[in-house]
N, C-alpha and C positions, 0 to 999 in steps of 0.2 A: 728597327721600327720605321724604317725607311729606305729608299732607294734614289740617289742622284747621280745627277755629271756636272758641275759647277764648274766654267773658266772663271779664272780671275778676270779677264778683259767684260766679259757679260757681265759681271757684279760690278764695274765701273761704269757701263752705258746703259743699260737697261734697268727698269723699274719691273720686280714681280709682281706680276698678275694669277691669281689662282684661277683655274680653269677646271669645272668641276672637281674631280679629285685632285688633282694635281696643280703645280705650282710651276710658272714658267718665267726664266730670266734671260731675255733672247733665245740663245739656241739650249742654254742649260736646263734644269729642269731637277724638281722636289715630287717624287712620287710617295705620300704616307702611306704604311702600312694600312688597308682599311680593313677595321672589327668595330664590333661596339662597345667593347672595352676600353678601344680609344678617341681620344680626338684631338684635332688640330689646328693650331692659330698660325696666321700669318698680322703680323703688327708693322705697320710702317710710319716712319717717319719724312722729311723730305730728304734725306743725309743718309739713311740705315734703317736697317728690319731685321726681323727675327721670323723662324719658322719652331714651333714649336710642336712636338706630337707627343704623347702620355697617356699616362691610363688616367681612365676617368674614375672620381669618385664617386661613389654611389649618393650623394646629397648633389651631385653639379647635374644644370637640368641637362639634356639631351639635346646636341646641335640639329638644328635644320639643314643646314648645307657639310659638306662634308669637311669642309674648309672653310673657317668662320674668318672673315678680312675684317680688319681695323685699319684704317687707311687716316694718315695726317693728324696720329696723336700725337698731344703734347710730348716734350722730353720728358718732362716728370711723368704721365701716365705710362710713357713706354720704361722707363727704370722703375718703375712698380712693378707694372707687369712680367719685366724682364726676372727682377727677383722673386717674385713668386714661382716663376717656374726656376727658376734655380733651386728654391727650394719646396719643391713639390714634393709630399709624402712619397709618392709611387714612383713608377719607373717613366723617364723620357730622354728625348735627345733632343736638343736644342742647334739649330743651325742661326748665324746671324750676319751679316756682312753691314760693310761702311763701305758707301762710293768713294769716298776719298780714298787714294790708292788701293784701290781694290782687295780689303781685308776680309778675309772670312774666316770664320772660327765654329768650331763643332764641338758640342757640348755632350757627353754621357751622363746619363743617372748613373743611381747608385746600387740599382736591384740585377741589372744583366740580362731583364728578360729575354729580347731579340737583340742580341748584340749589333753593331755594326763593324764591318771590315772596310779598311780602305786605300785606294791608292793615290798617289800624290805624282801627276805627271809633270817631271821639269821643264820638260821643254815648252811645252803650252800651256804650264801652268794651269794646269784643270786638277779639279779632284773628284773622283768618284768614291760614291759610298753606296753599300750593300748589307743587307744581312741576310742575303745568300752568296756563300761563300763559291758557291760552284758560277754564280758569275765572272769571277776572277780566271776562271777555266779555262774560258772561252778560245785564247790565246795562249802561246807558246809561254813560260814562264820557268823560271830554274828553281832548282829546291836547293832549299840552305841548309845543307847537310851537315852543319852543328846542330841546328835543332834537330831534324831527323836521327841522329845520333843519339841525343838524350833523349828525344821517345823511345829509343830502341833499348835503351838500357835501363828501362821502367820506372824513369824520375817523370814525376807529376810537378807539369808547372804553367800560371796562368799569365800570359804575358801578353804585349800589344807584337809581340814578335811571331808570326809564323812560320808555318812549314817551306812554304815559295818564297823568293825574293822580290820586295815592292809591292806586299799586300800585308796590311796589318791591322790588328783588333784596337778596337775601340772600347779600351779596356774598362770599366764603372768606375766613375769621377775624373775619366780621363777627358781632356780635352786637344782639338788639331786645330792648328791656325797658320794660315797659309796668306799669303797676300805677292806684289809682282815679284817677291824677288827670292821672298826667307819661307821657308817650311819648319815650323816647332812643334812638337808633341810633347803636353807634361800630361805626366801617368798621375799626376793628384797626391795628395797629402797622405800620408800614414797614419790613417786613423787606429787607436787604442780602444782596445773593452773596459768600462769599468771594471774595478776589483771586485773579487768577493767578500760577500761579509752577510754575517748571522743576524740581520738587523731584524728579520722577517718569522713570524713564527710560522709552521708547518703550513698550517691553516689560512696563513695569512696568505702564504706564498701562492698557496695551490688557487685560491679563490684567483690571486691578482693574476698568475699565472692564463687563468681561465677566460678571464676578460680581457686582458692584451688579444691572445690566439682572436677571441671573438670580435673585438675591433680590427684586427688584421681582415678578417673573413668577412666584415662588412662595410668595410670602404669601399669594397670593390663593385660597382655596376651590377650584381645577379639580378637586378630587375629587368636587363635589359637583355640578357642571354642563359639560357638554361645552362647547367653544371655539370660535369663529371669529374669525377674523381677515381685517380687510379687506384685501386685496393688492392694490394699485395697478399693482403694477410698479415701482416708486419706493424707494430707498435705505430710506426709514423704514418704511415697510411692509414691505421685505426684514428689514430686523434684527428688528423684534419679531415677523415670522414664524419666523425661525429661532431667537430666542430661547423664544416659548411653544412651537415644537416638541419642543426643550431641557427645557424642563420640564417638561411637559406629557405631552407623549406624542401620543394619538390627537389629530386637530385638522384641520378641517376651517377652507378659503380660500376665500374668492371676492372677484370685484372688478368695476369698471364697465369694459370695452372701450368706450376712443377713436374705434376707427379707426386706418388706418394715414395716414390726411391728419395727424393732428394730433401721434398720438402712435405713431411709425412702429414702433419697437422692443419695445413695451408687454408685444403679446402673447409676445414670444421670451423676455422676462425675465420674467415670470411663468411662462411656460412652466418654463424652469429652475429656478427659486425651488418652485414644485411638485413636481418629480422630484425635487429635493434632498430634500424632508421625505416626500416619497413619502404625501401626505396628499388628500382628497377637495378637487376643485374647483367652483365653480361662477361662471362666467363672464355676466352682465348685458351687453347692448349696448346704449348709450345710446341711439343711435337707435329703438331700441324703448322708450323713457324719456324722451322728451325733456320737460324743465321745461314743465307747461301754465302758461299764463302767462293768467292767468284774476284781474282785480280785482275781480271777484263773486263771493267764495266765501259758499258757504252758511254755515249755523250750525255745523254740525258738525266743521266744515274750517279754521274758522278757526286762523290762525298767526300766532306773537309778529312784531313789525316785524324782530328780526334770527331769520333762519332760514333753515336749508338753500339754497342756492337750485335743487337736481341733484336735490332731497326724492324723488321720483316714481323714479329709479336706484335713489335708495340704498333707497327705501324697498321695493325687489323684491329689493334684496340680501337686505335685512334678512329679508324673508318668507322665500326659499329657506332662509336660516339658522336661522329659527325652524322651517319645518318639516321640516328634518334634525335638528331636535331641540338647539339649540345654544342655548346662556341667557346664555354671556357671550363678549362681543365687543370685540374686541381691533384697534387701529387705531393706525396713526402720527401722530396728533394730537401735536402737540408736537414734532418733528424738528426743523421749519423756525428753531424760538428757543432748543431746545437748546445750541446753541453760536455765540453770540455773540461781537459784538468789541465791547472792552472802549473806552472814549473815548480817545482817544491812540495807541491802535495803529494799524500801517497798514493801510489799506485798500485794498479793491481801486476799480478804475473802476466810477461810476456805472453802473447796472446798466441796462440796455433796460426796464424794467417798472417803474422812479424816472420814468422819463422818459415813459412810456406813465401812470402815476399823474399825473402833471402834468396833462396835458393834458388826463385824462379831468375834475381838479378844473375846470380850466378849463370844459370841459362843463357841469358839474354848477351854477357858479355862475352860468352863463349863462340857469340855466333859472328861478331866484331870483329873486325881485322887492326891491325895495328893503327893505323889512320882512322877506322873507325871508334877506337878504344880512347885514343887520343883526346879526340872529337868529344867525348860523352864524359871525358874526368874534366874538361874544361870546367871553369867555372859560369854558371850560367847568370850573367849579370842583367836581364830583360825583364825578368819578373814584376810583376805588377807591386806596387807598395803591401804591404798586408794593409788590409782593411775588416770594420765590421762581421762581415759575410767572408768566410773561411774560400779560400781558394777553388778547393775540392768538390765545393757547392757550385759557384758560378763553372766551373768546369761540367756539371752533372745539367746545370740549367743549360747550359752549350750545343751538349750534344742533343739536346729536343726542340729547341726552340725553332731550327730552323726545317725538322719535316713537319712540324707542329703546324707552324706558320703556310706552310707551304699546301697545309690542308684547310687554310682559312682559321686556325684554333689556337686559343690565348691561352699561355700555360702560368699560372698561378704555383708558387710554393710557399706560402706561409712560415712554418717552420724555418726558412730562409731569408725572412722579415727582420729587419735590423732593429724594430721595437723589440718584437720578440729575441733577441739576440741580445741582447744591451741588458733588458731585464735577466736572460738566464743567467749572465755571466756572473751576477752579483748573488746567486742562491748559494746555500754554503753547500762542499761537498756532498754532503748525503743525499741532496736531492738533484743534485746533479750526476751523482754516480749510475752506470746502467739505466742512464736516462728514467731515475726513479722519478722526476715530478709528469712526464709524462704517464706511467702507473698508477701513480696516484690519483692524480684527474681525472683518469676511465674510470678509477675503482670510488671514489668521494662522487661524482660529478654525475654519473653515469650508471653505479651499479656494475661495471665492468670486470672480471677479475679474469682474462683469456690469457695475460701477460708475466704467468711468472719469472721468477730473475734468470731462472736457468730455460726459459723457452728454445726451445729450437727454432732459428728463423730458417725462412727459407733462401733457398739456394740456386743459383743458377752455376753453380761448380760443374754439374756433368754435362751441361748444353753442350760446348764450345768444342770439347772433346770428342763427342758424337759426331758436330756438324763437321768436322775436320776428315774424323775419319770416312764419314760418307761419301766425303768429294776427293780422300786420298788419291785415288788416281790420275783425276783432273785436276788435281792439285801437282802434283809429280810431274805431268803435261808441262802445265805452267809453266813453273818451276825450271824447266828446260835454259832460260834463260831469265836473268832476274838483273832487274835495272839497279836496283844500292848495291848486287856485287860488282856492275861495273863502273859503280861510282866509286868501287872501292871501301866501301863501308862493312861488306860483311861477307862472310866468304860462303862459298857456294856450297861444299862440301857439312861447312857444318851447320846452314839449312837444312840441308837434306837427311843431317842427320838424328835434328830437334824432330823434323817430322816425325820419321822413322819410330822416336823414340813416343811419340804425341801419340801415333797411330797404335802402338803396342801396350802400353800403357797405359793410355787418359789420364796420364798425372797431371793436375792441376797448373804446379808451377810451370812444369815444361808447355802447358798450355798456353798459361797466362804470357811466357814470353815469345812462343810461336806466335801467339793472335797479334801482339805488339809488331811484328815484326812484317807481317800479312796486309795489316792492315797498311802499314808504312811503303810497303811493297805496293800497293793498291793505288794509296797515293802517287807515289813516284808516275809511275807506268802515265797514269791521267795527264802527269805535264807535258808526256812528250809532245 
């Protein structure tokens, strides 16, 4: 949500001054994200200040300047102040320092919209913060090839720890506090879901259900920027379309077509989901997008190791959206961990895609050398605390936030709203199975009935596949020499021989741990 360079020494001499957008303390310097979804305070005291940046709620009026100053409050106004933004509904990052020994401290929300990354320099004691990660690029930097190892070996995991050594996330709840001498980082408390329980009747559920999602959907500023919302065709895409159409009003969809190989139905349920809101569309076809799958990207292109992998679709969405004039964007991130099963309850039969994951790890390890095997059964002790908001989610919010951002566009996931989250936890099984209360709410709420239990969703199983084998020979180019094999990570031979198998095939799994391993490749290559 922001961009700085902080010394410690500047935070003991100098007083900030906002200067148009932007916030100066000597040579250092507070650049906020600017949208209209958010805004930003600077509060000072004679001793200490805060800079604060967040989404704005759609009841707070609309600042004039872009950077509101409060200059020479009391202490009791600034600890007011201070804890309201601690506990602000929505997403922010809070920066704050004390001249007395030059302490500064960096606060994350709890939502992960634009995350931040940062570095802590020893020696000059300065800290930088980004949330663009290819800033970090810029310069020579070494990759930490334990974690590059567990991404290679298809473990999912959200941590302040990155892929390079000396840059790391700003994980949600997490806070950094530096001052002349000590560097701390606490990842935050582990927060729990409430339990489930049958307190709520069906009817009772669905209704209260309905009115959380629509207080989610209208906190948010849409008076001050038109909407989009990405429409799949898919259950979660459906409800939060018809929920910001709900609040909203005017709103404007569009989405990536499959095809009718992969994802037969797509276009007929969006088609209807569209008539329903009776709202402008605009429809992407992947094949006119396909993922380039290129381990030389220039300088300007560069991409964090976990990122989009469809970037090149969504990233034509995003454009048609931005030039229909649309600033915040609206997506089902978050559906799939919405509703949960709880350890003990019953479950269904192992799914085709448990079993399709197996195989692909098997893949993945096969391509590992002993060093690199080592490396990846390590146990990984980085991980963020579990919180609220499921992992898997702030991982998904991750990889958009920053081409999102980078097109000027505020990406909204409701379904990933920790009201909504808190509430579903406590619905008793049945309506949380196959995400049946969101079924029910299209079909009580709505008249909807597009989503029966055995729908076919769509797919993007045979993308990955195709784009691979399109660039197979420029890929085999590449290939000629490969930076993780001689970091020793993974052996050259049986690269070459996942391809081989990827290009004859399109099996999935062997897909899914080639692209792991591609994209890790990608990265590497970038730190030289």
């Amino acid at each position: 949500m922001l961009k700085a360079c902080l010394r410690i020494r500047d935070l003991e001499l100098f007083d900030p001054v906002a200067n148009g957008s932007s916030i100066s303390i000597g040579d250092s310097y507070i650049h906020p994200f600017h949208h209209q979804s958010l805004e930003s305070f600077l509060l000072k005291t004679s001793e200490q200040w805060f800079v604060v940046t967040r989404e704005r709620l759609r009841s707070e009026a609309h600042l004039s300047a872009p950077i509101a100053v409060a200059a020479n409050v009391s202490a009791n106004h600034f600890r007011q102040c201070y804890q309201e933004s601690l506990n602000w509904p929505l997403d922010f990052i809070i920066v704050e320092a004390a001249r007395s020994g030059g302490r500064l401290r960096v606060r994350a929300g709890q939502l992960g919209s634009l995350p931040i990354y940062f570095t802590v320099e020893e020696r000059i004691r300065s800290v930088t913060l980004s949330w663009d990660f290819a800033d970090f690029l810029r310069e020579s930097r070494a990759l930490d090839t334990e974690v590059i190892a567990h991404h290679l070996a298809m473990r999912t995991f959200y941590s302040a720890r990155q892929a390079c050594l000396g840059v790391n996330l700003l994980t949600v709840g997490a806070s950094l506090y530096v001052d002349t001498s000590d560097t701390l980082f606490d990842c935050g408390p582990r927060r729990s879901l409430p339990d489930a329980h049958a307190g709520l009747t069906t009817t009772d559920a669905i209704r209260e259900f309905h009115q959380l999602l629509h207080e989610v959907v209208v906190s948010r500023p849409t008076n001050c920027g038109a909407s989009a919302v990405e429409l799949s065709g898919g259950m979660d895409s459906a409800s939060v379309a018809i929920a910001v159409g709900e609040g909203v009003g005017s709103l404007t969809c569009g989405g990536i077509l499959l095809g009718d190989e992969s994802s037969p139905n797509q276009t007929d349920r969006r088609n209807s989901i569209v008539a329903a809101l009776n709202c402008r569309d605009y429809a992407i076809e992947m094949n006119a997008h396909m993922p380039a799958i290129d381990l030389n990207l220039d300088l300007i292109h560069h991409l964090p190791l976990v990122s989009e992998y469809y970037l090149e679709a969504f990233d034509a969405l995003w454009g048609r959206f931005r030039d229909a004039g649309c600033e915040i964007i609206w997506s089902g991130i978050g559906g799939d961990e919405l509703f949960f099963r709880y350890s003990g309850e019953d479950g269904e039969a192992r799914s085709p895609s448990s079993r399709c994951f197996d195989i692909a790890v098997g893949h993945a390890e096969a391509l590992l050398t002993r060093r690199g095997l080592d490396a990846a059964r390590s146990s990984f002790l980085f991980s963020a605390p579990p919180g609220v908001i499921a992992s898997t989610t702030l991982i998904g919010k991750l990889c958009h936030a920053r081409p999102l951002a980078m097109r000027g566009l505020w990406p909204v996931t409701p379904l990933g709203d920790p009201r909504l989250i808190n509430f579903s936890a406590t619905l008793p099984l049945e309506l949380r199975a196959n995400k049946q209360m969101l079924r029910l709410c299209m079909r009580v709420r709505n008249g909807l009935e597009m989503f029966p239990r055995d729908y076919k969703k769509e797919s993007f199983e045979l993308v990955l596949p195709r784009a691979i084998s399109a660039r197979a020979d420029s890929l085999a180019c590449q290939l000629k020499s490969c930076a993780l094999a001689d970091l020793g990570l993974v052996s050259p031979d049986s690269v070459m021989t996942l391809l081989n198998k990827v290009i004859a095939t399109r099996e999935f799994s062997a897909t899914s741990a080639l692209v792991r391993f591609l994209w890790a490749e990608r990265f590497a290559r970038q730190l030289g």
